[in-house]
C-alpha atoms as an extended CHARMM CRD file, in Angstrom:
* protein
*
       274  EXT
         1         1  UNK       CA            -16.4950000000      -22.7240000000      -22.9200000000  PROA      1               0.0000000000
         2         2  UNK       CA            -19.8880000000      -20.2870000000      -23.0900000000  PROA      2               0.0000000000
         3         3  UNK       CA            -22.9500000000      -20.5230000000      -25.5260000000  PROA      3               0.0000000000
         4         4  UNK       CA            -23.3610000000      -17.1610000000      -26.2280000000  PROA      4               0.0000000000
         5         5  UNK       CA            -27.2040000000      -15.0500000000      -27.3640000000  PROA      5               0.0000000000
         6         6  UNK       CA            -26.8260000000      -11.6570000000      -28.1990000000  PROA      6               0.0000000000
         7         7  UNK       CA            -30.2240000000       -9.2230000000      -28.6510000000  PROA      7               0.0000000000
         8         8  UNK       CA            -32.8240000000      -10.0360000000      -30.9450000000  PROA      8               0.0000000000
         9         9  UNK       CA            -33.2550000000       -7.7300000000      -34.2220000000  PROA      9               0.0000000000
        10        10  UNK       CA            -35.7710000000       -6.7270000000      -36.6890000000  PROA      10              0.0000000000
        11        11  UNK       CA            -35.8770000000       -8.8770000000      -39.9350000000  PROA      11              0.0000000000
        12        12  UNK       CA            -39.2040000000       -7.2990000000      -41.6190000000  PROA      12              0.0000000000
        13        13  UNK       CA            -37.9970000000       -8.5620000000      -44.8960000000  PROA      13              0.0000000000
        14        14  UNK       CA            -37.1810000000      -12.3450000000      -43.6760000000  PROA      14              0.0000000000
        15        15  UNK       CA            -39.8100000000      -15.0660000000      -45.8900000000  PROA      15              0.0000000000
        16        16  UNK       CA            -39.7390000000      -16.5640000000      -42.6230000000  PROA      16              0.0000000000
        17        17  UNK       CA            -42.2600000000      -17.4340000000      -39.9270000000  PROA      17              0.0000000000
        18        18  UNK       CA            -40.5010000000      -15.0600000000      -37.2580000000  PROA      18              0.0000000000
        19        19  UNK       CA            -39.3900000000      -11.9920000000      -38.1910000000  PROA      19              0.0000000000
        20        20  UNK       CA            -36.9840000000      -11.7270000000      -34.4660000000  PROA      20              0.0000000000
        21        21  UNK       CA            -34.2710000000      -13.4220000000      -34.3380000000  PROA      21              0.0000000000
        22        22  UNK       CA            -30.6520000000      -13.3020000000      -32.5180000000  PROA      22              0.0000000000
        23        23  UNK       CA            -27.2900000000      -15.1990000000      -33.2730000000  PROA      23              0.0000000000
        24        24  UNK       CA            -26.0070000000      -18.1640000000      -31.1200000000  PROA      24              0.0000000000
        25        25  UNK       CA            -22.5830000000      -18.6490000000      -30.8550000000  PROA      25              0.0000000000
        26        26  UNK       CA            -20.1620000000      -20.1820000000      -28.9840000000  PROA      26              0.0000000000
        27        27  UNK       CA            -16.0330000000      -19.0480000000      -27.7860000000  PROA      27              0.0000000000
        28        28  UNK       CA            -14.9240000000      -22.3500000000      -27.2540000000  PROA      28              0.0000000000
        29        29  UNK       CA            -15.3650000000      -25.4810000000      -29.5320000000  PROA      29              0.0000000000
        30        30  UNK       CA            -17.9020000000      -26.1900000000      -32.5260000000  PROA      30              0.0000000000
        31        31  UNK       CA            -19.2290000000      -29.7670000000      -31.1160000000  PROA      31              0.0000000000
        32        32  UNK       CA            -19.9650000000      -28.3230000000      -28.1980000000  PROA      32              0.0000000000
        33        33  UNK       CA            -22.2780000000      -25.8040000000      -29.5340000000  PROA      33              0.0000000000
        34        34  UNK       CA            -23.7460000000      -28.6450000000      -31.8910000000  PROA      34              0.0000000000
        35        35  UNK       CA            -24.6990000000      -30.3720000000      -28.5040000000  PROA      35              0.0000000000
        36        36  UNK       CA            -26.2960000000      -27.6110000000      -26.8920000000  PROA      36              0.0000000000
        37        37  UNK       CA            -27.8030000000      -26.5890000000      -30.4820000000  PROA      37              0.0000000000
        38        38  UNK       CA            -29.4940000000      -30.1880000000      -29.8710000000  PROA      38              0.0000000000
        39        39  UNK       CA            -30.8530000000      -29.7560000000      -26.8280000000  PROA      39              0.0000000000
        40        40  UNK       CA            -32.7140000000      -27.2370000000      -28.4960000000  PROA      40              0.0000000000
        41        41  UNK       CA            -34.1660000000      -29.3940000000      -31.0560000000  PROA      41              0.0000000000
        42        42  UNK       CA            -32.1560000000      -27.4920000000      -33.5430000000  PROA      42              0.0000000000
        43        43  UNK       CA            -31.0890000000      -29.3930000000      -36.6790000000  PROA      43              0.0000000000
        44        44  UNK       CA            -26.9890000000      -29.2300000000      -37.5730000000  PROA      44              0.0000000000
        45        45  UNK       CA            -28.1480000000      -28.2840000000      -41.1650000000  PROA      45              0.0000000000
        46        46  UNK       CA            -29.5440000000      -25.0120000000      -39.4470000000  PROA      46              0.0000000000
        47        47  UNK       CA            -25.8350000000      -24.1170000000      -38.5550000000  PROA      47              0.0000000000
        48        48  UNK       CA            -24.3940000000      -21.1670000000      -40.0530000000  PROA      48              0.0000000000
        49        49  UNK       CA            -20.5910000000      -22.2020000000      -40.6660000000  PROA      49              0.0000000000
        50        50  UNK       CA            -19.8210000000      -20.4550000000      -37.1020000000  PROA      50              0.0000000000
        51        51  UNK       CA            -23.6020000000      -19.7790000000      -35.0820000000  PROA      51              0.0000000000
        52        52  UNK       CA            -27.3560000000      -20.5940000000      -35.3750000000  PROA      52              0.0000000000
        53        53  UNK       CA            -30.1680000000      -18.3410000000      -35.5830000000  PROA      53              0.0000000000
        54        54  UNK       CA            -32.5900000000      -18.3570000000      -32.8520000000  PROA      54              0.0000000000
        55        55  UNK       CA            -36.4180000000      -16.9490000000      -33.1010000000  PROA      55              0.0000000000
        56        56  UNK       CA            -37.4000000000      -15.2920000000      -29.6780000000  PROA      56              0.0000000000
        57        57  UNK       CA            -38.6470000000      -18.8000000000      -28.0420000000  PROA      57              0.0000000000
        58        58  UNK       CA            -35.7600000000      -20.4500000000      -28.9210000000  PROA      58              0.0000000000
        59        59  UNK       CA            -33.5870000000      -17.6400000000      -27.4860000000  PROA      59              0.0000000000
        60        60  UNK       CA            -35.7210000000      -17.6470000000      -24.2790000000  PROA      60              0.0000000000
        61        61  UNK       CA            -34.8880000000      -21.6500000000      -23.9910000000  PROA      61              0.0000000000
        62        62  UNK       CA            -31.2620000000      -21.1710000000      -25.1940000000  PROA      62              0.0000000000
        63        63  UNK       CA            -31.2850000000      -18.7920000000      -21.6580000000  PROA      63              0.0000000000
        64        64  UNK       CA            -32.8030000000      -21.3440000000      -19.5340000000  PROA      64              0.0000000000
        65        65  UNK       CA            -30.3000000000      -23.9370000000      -20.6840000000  PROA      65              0.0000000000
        66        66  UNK       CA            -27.4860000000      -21.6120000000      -19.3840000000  PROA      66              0.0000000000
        67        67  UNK       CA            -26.7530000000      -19.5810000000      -22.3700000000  PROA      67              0.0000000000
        68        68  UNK       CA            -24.7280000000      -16.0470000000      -21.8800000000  PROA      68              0.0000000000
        69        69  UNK       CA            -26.4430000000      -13.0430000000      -22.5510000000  PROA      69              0.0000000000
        70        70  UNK       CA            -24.2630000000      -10.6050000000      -24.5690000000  PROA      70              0.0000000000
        71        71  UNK       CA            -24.1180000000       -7.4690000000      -26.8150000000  PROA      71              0.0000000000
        72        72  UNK       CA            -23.7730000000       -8.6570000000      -30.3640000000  PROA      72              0.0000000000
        73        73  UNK       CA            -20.4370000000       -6.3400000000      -30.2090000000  PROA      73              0.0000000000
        74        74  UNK       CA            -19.0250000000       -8.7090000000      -27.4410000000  PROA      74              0.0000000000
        75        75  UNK       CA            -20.4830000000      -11.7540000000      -28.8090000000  PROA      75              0.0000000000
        76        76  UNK       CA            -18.5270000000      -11.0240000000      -31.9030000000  PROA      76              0.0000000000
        77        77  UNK       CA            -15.3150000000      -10.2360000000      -30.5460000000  PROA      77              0.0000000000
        78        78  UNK       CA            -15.7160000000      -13.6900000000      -28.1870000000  PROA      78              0.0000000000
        79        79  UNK       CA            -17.3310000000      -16.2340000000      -30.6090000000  PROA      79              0.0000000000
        80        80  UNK       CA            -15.1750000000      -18.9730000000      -32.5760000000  PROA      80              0.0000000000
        81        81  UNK       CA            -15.2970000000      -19.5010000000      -36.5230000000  PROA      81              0.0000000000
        82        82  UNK       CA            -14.3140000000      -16.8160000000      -39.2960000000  PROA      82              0.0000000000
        83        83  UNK       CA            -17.0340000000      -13.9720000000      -38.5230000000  PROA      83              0.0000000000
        84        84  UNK       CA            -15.3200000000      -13.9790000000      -34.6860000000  PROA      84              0.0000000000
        85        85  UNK       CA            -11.3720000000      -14.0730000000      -35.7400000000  PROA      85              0.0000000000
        86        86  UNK       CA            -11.9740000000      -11.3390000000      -38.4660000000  PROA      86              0.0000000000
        87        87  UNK       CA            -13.4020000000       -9.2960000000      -36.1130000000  PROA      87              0.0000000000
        88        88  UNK       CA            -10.3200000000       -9.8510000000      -33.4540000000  PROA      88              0.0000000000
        89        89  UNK       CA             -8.0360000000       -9.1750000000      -36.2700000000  PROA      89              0.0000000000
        90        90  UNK       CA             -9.8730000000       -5.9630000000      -37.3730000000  PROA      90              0.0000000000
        91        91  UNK       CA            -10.3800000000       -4.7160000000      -33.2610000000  PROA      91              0.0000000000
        92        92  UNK       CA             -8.2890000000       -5.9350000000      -29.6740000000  PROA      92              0.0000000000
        93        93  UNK       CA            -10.0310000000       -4.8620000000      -26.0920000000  PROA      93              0.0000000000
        94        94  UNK       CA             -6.5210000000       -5.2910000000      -24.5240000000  PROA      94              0.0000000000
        95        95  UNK       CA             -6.5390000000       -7.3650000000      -21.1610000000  PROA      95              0.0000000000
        96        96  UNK       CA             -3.3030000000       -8.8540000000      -19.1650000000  PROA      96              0.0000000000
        97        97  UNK       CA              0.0080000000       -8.8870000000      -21.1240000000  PROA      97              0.0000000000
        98        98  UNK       CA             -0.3160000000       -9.1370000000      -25.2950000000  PROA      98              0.0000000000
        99        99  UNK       CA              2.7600000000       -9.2900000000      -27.3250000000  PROA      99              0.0000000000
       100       100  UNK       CA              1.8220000000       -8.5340000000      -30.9280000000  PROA      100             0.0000000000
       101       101  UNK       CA              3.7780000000       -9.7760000000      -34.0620000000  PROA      101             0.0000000000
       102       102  UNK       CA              3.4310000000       -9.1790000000      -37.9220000000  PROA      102             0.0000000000
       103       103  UNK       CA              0.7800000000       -8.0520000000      -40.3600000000  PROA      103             0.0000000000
       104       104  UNK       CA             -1.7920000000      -10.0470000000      -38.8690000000  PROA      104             0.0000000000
       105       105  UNK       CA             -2.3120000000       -7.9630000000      -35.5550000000  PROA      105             0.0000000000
       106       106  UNK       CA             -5.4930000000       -6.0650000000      -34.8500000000  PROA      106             0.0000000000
       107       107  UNK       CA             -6.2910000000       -2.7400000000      -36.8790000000  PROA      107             0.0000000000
       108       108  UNK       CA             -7.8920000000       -1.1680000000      -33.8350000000  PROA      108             0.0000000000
       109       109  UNK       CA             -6.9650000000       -1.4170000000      -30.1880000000  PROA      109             0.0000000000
       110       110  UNK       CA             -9.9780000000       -0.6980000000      -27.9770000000  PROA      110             0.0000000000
       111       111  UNK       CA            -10.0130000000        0.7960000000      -24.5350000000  PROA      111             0.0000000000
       112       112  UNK       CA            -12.8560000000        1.8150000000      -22.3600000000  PROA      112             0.0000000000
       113       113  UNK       CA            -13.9440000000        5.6610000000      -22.5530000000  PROA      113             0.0000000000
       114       114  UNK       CA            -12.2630000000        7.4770000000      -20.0810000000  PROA      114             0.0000000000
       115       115  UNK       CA             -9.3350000000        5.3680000000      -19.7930000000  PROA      115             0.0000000000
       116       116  UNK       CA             -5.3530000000        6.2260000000      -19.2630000000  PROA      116             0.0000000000
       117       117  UNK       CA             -4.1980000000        5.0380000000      -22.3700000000  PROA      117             0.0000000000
       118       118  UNK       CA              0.5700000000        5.0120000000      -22.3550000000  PROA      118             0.0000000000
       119       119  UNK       CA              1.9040000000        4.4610000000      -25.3730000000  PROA      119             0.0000000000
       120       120  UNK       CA              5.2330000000        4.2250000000      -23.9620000000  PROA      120             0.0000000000
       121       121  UNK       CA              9.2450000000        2.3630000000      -25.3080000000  PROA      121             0.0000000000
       122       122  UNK       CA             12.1930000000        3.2650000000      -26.0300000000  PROA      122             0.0000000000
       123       123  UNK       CA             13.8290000000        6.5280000000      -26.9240000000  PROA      123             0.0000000000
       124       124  UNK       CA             13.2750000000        6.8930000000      -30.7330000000  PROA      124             0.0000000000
       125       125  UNK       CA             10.5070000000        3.5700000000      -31.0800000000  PROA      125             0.0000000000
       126       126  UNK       CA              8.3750000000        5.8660000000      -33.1340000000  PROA      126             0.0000000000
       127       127  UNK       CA              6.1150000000        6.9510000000      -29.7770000000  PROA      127             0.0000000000
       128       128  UNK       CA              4.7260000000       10.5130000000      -31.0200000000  PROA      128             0.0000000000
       129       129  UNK       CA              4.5460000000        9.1790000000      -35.3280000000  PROA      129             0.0000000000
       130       130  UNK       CA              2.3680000000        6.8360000000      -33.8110000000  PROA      130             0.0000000000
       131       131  UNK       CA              0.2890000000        8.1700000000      -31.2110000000  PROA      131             0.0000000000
       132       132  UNK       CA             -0.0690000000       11.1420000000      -34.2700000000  PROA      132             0.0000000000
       133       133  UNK       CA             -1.4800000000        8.2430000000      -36.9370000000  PROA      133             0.0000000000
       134       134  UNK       CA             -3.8740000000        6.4420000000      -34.3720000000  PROA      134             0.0000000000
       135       135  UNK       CA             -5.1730000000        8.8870000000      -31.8360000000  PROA      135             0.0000000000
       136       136  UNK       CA             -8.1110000000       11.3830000000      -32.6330000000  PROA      136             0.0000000000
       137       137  UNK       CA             -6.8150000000       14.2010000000      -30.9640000000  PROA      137             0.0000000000
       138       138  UNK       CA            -10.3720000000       15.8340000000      -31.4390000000  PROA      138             0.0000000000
       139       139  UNK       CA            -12.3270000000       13.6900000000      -29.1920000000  PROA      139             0.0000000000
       140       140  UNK       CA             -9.0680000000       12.3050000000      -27.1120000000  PROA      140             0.0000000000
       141       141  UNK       CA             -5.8450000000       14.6360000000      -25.6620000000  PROA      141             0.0000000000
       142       142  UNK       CA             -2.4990000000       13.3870000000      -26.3810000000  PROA      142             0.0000000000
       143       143  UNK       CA             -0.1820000000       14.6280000000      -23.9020000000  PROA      143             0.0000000000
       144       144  UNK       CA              3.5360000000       13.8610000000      -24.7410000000  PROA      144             0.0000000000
       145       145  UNK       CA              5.8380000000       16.2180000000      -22.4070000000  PROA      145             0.0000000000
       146       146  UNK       CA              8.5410000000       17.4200000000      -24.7620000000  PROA      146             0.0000000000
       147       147  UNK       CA              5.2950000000       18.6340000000      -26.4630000000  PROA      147             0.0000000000
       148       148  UNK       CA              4.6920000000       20.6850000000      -23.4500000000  PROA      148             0.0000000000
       149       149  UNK       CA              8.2970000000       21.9550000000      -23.3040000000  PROA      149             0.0000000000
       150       150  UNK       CA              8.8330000000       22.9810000000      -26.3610000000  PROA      150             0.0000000000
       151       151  UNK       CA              5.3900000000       24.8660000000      -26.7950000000  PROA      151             0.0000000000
       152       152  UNK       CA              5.8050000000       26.6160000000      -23.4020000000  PROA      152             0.0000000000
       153       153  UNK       CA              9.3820000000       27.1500000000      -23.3930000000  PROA      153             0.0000000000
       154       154  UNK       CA              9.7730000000       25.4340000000      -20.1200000000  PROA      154             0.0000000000
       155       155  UNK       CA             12.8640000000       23.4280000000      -18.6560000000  PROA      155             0.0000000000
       156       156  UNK       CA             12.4910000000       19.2580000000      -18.0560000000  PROA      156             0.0000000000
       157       157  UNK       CA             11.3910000000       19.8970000000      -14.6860000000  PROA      157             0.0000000000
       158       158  UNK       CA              8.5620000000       22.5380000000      -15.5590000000  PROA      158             0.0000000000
       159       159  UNK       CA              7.3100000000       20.6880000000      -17.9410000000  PROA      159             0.0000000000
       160       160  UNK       CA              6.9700000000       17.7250000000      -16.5580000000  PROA      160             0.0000000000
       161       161  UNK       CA              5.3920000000       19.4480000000      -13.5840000000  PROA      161             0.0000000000
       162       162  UNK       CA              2.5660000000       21.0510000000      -15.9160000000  PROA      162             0.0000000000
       163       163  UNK       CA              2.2080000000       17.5730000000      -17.7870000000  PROA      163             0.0000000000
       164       164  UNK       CA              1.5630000000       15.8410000000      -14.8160000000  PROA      164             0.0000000000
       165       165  UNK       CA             -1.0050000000       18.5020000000      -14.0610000000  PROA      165             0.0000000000
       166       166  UNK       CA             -2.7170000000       18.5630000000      -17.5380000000  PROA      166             0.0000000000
       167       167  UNK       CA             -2.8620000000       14.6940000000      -17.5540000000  PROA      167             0.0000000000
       168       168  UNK       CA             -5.0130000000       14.6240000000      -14.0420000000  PROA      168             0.0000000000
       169       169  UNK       CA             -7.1220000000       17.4220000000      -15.1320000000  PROA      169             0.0000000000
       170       170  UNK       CA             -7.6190000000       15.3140000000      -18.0380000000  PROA      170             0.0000000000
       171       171  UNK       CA             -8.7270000000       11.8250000000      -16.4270000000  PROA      171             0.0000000000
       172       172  UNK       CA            -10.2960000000       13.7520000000      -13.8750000000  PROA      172             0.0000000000
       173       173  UNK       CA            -12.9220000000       15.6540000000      -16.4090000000  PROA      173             0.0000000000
       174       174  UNK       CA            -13.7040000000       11.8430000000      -18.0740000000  PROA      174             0.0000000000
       175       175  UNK       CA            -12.3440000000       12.3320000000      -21.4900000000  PROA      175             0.0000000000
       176       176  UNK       CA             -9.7570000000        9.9560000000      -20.7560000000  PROA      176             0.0000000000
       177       177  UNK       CA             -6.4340000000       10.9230000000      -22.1400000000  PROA      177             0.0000000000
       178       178  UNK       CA             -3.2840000000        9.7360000000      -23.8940000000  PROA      178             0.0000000000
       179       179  UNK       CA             -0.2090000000       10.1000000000      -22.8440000000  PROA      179             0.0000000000
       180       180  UNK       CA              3.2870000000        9.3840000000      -25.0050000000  PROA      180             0.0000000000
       181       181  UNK       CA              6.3240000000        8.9410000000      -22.5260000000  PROA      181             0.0000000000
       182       182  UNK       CA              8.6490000000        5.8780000000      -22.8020000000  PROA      182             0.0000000000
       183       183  UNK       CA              7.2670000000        4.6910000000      -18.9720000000  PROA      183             0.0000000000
       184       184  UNK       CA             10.1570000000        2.8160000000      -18.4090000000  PROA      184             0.0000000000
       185       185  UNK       CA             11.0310000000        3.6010000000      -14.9290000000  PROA      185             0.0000000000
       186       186  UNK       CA              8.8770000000        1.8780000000      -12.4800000000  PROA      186             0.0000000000
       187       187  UNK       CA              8.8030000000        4.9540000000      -10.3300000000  PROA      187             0.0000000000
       188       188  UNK       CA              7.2900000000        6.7580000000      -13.0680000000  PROA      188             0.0000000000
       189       189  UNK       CA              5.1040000000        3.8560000000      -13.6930000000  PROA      189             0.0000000000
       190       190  UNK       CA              3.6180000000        3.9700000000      -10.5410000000  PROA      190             0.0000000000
       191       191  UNK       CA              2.9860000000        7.7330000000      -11.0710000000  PROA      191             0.0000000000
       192       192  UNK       CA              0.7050000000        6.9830000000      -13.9250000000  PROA      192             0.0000000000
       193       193  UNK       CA             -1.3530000000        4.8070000000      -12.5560000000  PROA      193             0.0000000000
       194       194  UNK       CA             -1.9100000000        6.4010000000       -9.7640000000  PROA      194             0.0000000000
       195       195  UNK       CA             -3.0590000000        9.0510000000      -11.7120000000  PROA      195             0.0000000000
       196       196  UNK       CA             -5.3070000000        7.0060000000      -13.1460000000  PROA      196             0.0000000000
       197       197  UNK       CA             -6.5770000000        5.4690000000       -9.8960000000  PROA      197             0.0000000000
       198       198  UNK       CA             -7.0960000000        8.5490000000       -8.2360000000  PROA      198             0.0000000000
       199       199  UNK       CA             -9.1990000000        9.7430000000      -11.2590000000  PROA      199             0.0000000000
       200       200  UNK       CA            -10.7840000000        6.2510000000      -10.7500000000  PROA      200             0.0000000000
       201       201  UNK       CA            -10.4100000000        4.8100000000      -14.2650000000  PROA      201             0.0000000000
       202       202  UNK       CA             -8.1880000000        1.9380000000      -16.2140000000  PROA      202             0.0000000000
       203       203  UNK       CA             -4.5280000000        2.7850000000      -17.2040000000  PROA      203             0.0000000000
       204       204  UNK       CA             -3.6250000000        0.8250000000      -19.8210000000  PROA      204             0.0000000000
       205       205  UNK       CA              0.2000000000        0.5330000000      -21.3450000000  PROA      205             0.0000000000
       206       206  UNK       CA              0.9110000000        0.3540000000      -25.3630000000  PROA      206             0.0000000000
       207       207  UNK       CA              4.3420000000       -0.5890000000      -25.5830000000  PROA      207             0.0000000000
       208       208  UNK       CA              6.4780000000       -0.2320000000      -28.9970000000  PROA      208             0.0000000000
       209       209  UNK       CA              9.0180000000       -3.2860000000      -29.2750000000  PROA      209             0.0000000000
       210       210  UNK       CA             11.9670000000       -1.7660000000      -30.6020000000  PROA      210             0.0000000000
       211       211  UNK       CA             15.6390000000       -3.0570000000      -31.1020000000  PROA      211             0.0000000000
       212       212  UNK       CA             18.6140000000       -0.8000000000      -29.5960000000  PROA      212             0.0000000000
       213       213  UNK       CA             19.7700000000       -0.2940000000      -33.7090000000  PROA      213             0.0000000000
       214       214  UNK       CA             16.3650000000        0.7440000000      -34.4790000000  PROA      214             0.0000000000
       215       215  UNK       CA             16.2850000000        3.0680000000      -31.6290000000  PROA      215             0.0000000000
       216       216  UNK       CA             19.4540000000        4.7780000000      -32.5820000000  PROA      216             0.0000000000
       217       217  UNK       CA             18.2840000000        5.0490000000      -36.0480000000  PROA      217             0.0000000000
       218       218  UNK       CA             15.2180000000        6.6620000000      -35.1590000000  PROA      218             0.0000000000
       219       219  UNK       CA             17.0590000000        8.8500000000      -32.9830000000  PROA      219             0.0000000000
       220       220  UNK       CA             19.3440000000       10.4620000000      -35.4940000000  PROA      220             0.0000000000
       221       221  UNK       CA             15.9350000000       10.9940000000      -38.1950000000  PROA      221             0.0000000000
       222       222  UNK       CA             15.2900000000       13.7050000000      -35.2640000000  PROA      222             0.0000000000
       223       223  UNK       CA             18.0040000000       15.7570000000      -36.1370000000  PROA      223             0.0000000000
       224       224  UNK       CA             18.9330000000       17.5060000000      -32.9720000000  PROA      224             0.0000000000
       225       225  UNK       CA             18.9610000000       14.8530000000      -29.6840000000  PROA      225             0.0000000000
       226       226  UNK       CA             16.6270000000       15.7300000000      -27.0360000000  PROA      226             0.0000000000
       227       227  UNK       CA             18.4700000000       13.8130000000      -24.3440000000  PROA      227             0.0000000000
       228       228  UNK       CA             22.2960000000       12.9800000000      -23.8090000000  PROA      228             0.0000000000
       229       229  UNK       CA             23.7570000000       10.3140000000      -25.4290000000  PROA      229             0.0000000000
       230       230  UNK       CA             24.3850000000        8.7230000000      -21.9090000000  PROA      230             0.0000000000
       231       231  UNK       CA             20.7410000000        8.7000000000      -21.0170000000  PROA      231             0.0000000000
       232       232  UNK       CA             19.5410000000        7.3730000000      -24.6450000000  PROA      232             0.0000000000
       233       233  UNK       CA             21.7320000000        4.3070000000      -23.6980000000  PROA      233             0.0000000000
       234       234  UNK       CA             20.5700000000        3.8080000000      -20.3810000000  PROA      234             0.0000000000
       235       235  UNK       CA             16.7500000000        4.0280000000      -20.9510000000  PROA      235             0.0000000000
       236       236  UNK       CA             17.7350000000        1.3580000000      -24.0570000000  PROA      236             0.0000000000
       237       237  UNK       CA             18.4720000000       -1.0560000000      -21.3530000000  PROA      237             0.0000000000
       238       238  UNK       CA             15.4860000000        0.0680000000      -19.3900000000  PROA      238             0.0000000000
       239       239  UNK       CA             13.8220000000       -1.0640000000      -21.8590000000  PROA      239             0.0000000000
       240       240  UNK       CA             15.4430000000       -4.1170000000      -22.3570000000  PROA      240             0.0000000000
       241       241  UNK       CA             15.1430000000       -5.3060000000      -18.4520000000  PROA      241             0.0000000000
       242       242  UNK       CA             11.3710000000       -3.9520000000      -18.5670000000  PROA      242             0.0000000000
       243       243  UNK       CA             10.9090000000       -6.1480000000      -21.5440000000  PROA      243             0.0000000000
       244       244  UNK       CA             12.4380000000       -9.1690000000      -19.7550000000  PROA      244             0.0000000000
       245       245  UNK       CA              9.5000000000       -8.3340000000      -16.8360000000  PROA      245             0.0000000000
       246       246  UNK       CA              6.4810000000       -8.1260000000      -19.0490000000  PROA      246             0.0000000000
       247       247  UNK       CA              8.0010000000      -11.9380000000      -20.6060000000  PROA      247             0.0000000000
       248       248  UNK       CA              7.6970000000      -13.2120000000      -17.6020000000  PROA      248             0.0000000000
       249       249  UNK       CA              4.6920000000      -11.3620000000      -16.2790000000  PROA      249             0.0000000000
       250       250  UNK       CA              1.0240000000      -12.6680000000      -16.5120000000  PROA      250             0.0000000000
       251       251  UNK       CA             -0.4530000000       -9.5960000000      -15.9040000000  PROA      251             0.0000000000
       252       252  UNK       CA              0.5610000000       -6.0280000000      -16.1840000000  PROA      252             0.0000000000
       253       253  UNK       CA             -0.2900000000       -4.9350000000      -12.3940000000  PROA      253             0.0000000000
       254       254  UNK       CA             -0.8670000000       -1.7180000000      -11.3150000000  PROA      254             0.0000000000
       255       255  UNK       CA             -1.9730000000       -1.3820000000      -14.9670000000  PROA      255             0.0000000000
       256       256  UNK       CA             -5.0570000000       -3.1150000000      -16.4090000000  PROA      256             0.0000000000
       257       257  UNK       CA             -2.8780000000       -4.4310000000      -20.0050000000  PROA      257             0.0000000000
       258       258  UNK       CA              0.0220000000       -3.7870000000      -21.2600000000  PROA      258             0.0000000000
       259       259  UNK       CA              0.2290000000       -4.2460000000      -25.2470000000  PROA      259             0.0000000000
       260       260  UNK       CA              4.0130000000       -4.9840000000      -26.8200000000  PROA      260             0.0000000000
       261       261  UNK       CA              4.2560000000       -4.2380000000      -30.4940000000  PROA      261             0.0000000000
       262       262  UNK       CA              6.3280000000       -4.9270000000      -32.9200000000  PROA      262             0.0000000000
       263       263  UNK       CA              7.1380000000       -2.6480000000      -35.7290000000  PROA      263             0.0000000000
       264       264  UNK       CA              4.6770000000       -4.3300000000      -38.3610000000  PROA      264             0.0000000000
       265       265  UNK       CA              2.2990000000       -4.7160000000      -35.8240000000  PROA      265             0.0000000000
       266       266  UNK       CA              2.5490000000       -1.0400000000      -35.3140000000  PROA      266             0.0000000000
       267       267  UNK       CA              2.6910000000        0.0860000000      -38.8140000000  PROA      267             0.0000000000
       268       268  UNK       CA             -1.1270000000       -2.4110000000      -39.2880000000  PROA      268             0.0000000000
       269       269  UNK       CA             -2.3330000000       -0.4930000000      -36.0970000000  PROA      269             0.0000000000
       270       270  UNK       CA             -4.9010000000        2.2960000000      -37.6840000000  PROA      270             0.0000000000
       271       271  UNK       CA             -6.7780000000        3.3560000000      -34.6510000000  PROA      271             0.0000000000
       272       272  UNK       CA             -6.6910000000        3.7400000000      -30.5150000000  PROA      272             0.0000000000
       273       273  UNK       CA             -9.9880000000        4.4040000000      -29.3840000000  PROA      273             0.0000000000
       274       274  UNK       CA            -11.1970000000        5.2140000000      -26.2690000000  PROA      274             0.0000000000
C-alpha cells in the first residue's frame, strides 16, 4: 500500500485560503489513507469519497511522512475509489500477463513511445480489422507482412525478409512500430524481441483470444485463403499450446506484457497508443 501526492495546480477561482493544492490518494485500502490523513491533522469530513486535498504545506508534510510523489496521470491510473477504476477501465499500461474478458475491459491500451507493440493470434482472430480500428497509422507504422507481399508482389520469403527490415528501421528511428503477425512460434518470438532489444526499447504482445470455429469462420469472410488448409490447422493448435503457456506464465519474458483478449474485449478496445 502507497499514499500517493501528485503536483500542485492553480485554483485562482477557489473561495479558499490557498489557492495550490494537489490530490492525496491512496492504491491500497481507504482506512489506511484515513490514518495517514490523521497524522496530518486532516479531518475525515475533508475526504473526498476516494482522496483529500492538500494545500502546499500539507503536501510538503504528506512527503516527509513517506508519501509517493507522482504525476497526477499515474496517480490516477494507481489510486483506489471510483475516479481511479474509471480511469483503468477507460486506459491499461499493460505489465506481466493480462487476460481480458467482456465489455468491461479498458478502452485504451497504453504503451510507452517507441515501443514494439505485436498484436499477434490465430489465423483469422481479426489481427489486421483490429490493428486498422485502433492504431493511428499517421503517427505509428503498422507493419503486417502479407501487407508487404501483396503491395510489392513479393513471395513469403521476400517479404518477410523486407518486413523484418522495415520493422528495425522502424524501432531503430524511435517511432516505435506495430506489427500484426500471429507470433505464435517461439522462434519467431524471439525474433521480435530481439528486434526490439537491439533497437533498445519494450516489445510488448496483444494477443486476440480466439476459438478454432471462430478462426475458421473468419477465415472463409477472406474469400481466397492465404495459407494451406494444413498450416491454418496447425498454427490453430499453436495457438492453443501458446495459450496453455501464457495460463501458466507470470510474466511474458523476453517480452515486457503480453495482453489476451477476448472478442468483446476487443470489439470495447478503441485505441493503442504509443
Amino acid at each position: 500500500m502507497a499514499i500517493l501526492v501528485d503536483e500542485l495546480r492553480e485554483y485562482p477561482d477557489a473561495a479558499l485560503p490557498f489557492t495550490s493544492w494537489c490530490h492525496m490518494a491512496t492504491d491500497g485500502a481507504f482506512e489506511e489513507l484515513h490514518a495517514f490523513a490523521a497524522r496530518l491533522g486532516l479531518r475525515r469530513a475533508w475526504f473526498q469519497r476516494d482522496h483529500y486535498d492538500l494545500p502546499p504545506h500539507g503536501r510538503e508534510a504528506a512527503v516527509a511522512l513517506g508519501a509517493e510523489e507522482v504525476p497526477t496521470g499515474e496517480l490516477l491510473r494507481r489510486m483506489a475509489g471510483p475516479r481511479g477504476d474509471r480511469t483503468r477501465r477507460r486506459g491499461l499500461a499493460p505489465a506481466g500477463v493480462a487476460w481480458l474478458h467482456g465489455g468491461a475491459g479498458p478502452a485504451v491500451l497504453r504503451f510507452a513511445p517507441g515501443s514494439l507493440v505485436v498484436i499477434g493470434g490465430p489465423p483469422g482472430a481479426g489481427k489486421s480489422t483490429l490493428a486498422a480500428r485502433v492504431v493511428d497509422r499517421a503517427r505509428v507504422p503498422v507493419l503486417d507482412p502479407d501487407d508487404t507481399r501483396d503491395a510489392r508482389g513479393l513471395d513469403w520469403q521476400e517479404a518477410l525478409a523486407v518486413w523484418r527490415a522495415d520493422l528495425g528501421a522502424a524501432l531503430v528511428s524511435g517511432s516505435g512500430a506495430v506489427a500484426v503477425t500471429t507470433a505464435l512460434r517461439h522462434g519467431h518470438r524471439l525474433g521480435l524481441a530481439k528486434a526490439a532489444d537491439a533497437a533498445g526499447v519494450p516489445a510488448h504482445l496483444v494477443l486476440l483470444d480466439a476459438g478454432a470455429e471462430a478462426c475458421r469462420a473468419g477465415r472463409a469472410s477472406h474469400g481466397a485463403p492465404r495459407i494451406s488448409d494444413g498450416l491454418f490447422e496447425h498454427l490453430l493448435r499453436e495457438w492453443e499450446a501458446f495459450r496453455r503457456t501464457l495460463a501458466a506464465a507470470s510474466d511474458a519474458e523476453p517480452f515486457a506484457s503480453a495482453t489476451i483478449l477476448d472478442r468483446a474485449a476487443a470489439d470495447r478496445l478503441r485505441r493503442v497508443l504509443l
